[in-house]
N, CA, C and O atoms as CSV, one atom per row, in Angstrom:
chain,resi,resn,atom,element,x,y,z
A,1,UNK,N,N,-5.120,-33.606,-21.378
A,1,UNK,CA,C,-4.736,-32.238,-21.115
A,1,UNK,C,C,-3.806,-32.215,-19.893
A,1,UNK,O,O,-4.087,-33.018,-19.003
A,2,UNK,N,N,-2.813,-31.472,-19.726
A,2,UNK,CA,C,-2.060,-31.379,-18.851
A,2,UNK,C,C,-2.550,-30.992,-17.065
A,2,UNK,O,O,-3.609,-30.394,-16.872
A,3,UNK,N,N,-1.892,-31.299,-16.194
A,3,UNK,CA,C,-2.314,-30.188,-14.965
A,3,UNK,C,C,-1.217,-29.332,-15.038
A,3,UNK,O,O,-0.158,-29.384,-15.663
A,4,UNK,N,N,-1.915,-28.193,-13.931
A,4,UNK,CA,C,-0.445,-27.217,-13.660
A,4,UNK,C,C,-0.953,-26.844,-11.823
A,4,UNK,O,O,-2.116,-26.829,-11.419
A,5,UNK,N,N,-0.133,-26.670,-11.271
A,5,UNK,CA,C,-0.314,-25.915,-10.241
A,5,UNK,C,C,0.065,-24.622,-10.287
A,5,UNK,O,O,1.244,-24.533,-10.630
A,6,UNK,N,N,-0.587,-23.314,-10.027
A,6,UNK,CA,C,-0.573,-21.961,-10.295
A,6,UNK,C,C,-0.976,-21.795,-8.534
A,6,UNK,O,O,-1.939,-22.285,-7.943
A,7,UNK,N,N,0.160,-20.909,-7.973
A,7,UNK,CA,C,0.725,-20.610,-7.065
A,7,UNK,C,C,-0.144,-19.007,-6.971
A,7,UNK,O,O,-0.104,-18.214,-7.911
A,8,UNK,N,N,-0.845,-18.748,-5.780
A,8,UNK,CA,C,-1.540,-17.025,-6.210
A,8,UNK,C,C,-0.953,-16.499,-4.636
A,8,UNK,O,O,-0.755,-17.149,-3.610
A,9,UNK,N,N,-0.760,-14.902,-4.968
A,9,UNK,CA,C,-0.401,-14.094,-3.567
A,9,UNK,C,C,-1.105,-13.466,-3.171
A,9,UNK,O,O,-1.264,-12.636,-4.065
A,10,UNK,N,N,-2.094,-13.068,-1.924
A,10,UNK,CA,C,-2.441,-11.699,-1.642
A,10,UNK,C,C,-1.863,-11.409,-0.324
A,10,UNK,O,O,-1.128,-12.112,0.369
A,11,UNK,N,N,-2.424,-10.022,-0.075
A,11,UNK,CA,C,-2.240,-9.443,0.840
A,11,UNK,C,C,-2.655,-9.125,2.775
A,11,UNK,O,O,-2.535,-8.008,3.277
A,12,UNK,N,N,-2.868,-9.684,3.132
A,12,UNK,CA,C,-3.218,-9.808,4.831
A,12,UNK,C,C,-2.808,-8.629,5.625
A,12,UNK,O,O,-1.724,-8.060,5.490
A,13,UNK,N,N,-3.866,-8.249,6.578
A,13,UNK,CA,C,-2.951,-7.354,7.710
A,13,UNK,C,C,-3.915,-7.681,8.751
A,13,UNK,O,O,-4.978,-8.300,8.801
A,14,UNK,N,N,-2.984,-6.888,9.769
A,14,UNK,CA,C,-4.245,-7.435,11.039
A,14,UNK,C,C,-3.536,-5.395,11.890
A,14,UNK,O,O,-2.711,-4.585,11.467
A,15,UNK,N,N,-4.092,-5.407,12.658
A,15,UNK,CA,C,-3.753,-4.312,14.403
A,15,UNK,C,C,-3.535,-4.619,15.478
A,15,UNK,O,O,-4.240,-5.450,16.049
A,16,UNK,N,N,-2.362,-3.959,16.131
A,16,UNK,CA,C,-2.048,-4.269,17.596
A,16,UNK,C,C,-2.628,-3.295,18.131
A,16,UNK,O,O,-2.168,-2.378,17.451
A,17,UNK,N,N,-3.276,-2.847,18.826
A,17,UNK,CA,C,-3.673,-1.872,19.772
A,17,UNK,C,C,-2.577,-1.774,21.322
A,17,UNK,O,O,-2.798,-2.376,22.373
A,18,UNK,N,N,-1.343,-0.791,21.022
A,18,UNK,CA,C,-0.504,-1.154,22.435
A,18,UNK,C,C,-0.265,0.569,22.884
A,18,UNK,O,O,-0.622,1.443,22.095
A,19,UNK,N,N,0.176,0.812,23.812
A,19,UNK,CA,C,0.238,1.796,24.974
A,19,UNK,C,C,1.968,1.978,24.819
A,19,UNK,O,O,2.764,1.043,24.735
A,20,UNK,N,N,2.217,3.078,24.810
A,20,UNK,CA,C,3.807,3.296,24.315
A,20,UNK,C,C,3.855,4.659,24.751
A,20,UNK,O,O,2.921,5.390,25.081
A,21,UNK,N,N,5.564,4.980,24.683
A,21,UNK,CA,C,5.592,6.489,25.151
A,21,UNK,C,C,5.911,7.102,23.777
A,21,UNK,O,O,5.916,8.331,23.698
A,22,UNK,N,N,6.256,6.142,22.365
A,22,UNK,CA,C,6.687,7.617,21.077
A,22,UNK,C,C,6.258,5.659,19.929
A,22,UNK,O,O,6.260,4.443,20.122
A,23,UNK,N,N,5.938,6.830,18.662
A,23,UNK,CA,C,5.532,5.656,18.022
A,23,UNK,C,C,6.526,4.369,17.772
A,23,UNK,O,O,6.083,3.224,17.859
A,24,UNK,N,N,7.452,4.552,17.559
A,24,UNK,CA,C,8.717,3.554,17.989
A,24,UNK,C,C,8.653,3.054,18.927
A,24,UNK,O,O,8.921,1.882,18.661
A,25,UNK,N,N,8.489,3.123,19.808
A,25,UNK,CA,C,8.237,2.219,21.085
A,25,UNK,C,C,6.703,1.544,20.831
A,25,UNK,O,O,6.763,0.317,20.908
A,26,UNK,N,N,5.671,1.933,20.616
A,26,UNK,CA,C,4.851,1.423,20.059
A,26,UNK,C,C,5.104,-0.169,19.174
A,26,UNK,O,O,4.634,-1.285,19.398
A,27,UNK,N,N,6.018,0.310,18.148
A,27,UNK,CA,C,6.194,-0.239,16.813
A,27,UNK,C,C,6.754,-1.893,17.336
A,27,UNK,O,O,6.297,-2.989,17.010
A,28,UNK,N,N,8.023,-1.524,18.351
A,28,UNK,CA,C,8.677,-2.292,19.214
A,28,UNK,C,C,8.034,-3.578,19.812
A,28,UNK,O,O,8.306,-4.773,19.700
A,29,UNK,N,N,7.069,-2.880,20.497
A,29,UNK,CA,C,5.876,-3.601,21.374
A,29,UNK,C,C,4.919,-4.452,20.492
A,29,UNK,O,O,4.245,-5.407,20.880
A,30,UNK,N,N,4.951,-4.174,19.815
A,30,UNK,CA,C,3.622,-4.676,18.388
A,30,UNK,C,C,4.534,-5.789,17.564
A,30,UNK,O,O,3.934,-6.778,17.143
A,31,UNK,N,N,6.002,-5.668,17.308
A,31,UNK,CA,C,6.507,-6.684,16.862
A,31,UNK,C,C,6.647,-7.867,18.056
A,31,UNK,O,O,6.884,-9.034,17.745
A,32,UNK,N,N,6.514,-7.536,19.144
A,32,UNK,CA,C,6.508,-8.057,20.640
A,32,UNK,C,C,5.545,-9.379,20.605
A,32,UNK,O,O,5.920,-10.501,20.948
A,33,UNK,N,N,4.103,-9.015,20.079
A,33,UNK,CA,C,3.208,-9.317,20.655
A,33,UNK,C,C,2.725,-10.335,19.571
A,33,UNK,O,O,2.918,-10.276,18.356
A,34,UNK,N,N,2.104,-11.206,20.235
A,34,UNK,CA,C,1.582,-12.716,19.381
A,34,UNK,C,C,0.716,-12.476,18.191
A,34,UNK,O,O,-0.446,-12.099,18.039
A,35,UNK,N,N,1.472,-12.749,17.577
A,35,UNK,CA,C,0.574,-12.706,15.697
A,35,UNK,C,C,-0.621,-13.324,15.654
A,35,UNK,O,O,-0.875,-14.102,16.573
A,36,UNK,N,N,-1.482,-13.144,14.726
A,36,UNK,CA,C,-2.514,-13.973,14.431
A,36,UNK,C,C,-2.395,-15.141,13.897
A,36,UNK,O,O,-1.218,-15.241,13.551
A,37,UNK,N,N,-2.925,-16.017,13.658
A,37,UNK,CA,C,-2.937,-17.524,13.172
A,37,UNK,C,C,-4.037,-17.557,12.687
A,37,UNK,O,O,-5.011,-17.107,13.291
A,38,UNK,N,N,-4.118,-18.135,11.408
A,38,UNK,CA,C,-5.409,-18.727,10.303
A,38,UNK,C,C,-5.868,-20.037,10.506
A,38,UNK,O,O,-5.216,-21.004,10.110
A,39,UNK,N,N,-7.224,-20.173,11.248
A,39,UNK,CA,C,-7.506,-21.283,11.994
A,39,UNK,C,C,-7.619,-22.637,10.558
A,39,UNK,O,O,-7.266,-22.199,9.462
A,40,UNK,N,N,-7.938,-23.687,10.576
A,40,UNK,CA,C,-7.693,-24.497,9.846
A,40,UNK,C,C,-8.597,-24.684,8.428
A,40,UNK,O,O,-8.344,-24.873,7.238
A,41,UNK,N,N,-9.708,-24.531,9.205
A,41,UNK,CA,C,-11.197,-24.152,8.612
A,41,UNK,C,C,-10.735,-23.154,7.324
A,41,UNK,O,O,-10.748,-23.416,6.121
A,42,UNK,N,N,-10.217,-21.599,8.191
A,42,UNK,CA,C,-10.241,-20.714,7.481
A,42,UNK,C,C,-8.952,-20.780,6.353
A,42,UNK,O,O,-8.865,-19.845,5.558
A,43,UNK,N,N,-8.156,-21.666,6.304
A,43,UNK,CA,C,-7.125,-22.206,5.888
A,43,UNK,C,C,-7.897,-22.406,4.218
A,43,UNK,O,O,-7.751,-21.823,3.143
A,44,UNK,N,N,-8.885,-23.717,4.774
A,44,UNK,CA,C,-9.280,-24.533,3.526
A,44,UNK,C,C,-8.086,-25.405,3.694
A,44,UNK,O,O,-7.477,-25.873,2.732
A,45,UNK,N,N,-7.767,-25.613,4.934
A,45,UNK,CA,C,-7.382,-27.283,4.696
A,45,UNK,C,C,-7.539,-28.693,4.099
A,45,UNK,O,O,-8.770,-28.701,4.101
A,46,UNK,N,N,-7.350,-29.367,3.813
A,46,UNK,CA,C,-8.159,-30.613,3.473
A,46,UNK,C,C,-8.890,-30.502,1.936
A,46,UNK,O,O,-9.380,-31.403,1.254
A,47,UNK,N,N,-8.770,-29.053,1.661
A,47,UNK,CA,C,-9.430,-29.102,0.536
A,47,UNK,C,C,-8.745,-29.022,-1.141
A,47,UNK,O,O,-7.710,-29.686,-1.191
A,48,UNK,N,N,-8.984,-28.583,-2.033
A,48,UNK,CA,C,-8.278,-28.478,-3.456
A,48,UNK,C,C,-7.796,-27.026,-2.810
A,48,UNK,O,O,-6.660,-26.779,-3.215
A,49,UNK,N,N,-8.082,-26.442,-2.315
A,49,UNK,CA,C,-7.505,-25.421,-2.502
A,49,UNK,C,C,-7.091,-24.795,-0.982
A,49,UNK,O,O,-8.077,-24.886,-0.251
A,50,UNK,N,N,-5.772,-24.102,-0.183
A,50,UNK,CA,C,-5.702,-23.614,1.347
A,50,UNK,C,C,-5.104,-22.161,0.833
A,50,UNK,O,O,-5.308,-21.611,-0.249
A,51,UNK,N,N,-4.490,-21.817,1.684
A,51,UNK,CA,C,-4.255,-20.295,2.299
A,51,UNK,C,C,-2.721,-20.819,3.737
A,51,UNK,O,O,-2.601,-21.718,4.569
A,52,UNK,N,N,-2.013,-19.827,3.365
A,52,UNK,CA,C,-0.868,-20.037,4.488
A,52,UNK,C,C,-0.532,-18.621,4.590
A,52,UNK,O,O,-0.631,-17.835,3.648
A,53,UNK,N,N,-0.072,-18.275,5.938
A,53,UNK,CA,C,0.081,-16.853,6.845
A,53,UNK,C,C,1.566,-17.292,6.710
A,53,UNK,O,O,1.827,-18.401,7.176
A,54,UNK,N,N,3.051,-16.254,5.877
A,54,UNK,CA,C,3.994,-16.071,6.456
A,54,UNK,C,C,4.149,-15.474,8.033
A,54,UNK,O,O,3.163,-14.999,8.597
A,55,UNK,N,N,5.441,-15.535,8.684
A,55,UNK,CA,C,5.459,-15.167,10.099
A,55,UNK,C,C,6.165,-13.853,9.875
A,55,UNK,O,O,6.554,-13.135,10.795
A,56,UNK,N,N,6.298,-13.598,8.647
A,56,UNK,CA,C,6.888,-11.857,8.459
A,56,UNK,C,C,6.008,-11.172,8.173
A,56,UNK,O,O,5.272,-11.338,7.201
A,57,UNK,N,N,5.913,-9.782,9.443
A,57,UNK,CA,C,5.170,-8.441,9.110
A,57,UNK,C,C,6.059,-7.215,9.007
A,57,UNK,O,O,7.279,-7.135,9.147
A,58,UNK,N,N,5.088,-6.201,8.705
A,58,UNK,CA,C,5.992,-5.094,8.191
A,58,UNK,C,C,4.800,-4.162,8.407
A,58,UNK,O,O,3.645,-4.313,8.009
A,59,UNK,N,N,5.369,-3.088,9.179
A,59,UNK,CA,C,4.612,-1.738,9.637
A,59,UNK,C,C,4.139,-1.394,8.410
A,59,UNK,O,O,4.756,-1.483,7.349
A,60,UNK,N,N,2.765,-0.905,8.618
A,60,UNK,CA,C,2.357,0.070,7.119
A,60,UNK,C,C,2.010,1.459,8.012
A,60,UNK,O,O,2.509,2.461,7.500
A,61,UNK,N,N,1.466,1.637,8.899
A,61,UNK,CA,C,1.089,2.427,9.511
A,61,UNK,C,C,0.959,2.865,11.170
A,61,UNK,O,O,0.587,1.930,11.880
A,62,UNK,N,N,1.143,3.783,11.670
A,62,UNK,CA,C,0.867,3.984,12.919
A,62,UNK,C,C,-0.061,4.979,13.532
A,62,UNK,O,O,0.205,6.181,13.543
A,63,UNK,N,N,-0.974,4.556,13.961
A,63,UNK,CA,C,-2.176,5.884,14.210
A,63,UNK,C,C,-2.450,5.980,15.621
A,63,UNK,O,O,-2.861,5.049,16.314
A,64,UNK,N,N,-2.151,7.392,16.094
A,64,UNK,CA,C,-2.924,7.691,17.623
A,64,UNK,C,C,-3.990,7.538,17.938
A,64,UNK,O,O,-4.877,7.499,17.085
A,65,UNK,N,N,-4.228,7.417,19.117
A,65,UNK,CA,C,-5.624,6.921,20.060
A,65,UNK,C,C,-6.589,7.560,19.183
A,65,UNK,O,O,-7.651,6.938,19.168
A,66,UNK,N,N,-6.574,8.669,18.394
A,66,UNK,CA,C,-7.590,9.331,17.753
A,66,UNK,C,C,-7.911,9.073,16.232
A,66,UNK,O,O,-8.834,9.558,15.578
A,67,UNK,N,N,-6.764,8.045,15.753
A,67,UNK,CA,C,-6.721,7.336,14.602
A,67,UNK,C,C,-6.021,8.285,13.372
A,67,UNK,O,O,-6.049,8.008,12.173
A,68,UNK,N,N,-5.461,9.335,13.919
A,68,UNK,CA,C,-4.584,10.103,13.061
A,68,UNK,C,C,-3.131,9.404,12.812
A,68,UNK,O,O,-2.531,8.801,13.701
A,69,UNK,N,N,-2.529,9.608,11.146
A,69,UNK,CA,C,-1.974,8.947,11.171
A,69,UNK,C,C,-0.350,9.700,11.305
A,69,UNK,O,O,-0.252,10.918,11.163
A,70,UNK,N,N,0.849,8.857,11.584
A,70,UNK,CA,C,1.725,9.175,12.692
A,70,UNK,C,C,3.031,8.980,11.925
A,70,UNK,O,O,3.975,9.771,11.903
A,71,UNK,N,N,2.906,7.374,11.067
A,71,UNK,CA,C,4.192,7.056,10.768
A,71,UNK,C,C,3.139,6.142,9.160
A,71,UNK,O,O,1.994,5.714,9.013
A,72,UNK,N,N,4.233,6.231,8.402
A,72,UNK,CA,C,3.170,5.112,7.268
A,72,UNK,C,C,4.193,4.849,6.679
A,72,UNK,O,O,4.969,5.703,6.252
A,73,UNK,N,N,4.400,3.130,6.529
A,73,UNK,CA,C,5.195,2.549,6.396
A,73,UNK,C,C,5.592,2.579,5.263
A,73,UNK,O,O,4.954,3.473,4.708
A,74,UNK,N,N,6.674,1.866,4.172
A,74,UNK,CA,C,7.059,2.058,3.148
A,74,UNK,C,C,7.124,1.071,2.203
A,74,UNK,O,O,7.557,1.321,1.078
């Protein structure tokens, strides 16, 4: 029987929590600030099967200190 490798996508997000004077400046600051990294473990390194984090994000949302939402991305 043949092999195949079948390639799968999902979806990831993470939050910056930053201090700004208008949500754009916010937005600014948050592309600023050090991304997360998928430790190796959580990878599934070493194994039949891993997980890899592109280094491109993309705003979905912006919510005030009160968690109302402000800007929602597209």
């Amino acid at each position: 029987m043949a092999k195949f490798t079948v390639y799968l996508t999902a979806t990831a997000s993470t939050s910056i929590e930053v201090e700004a004077g208008s949500p754009d400046e916010a937005i600014d600051k948050a592309y600023g600030a050090d991304m997360p990294t998928i430790c190796a473990q959580c990878s599934g390194w070493g194994r039949d099967t891993s997980l890899e984090l592109s280094d491109v994000w993309e705003v979905s949302e912006v919510c005030d200190a009160d968690g109302s939402l402000i800007i929602k991305g597209s």
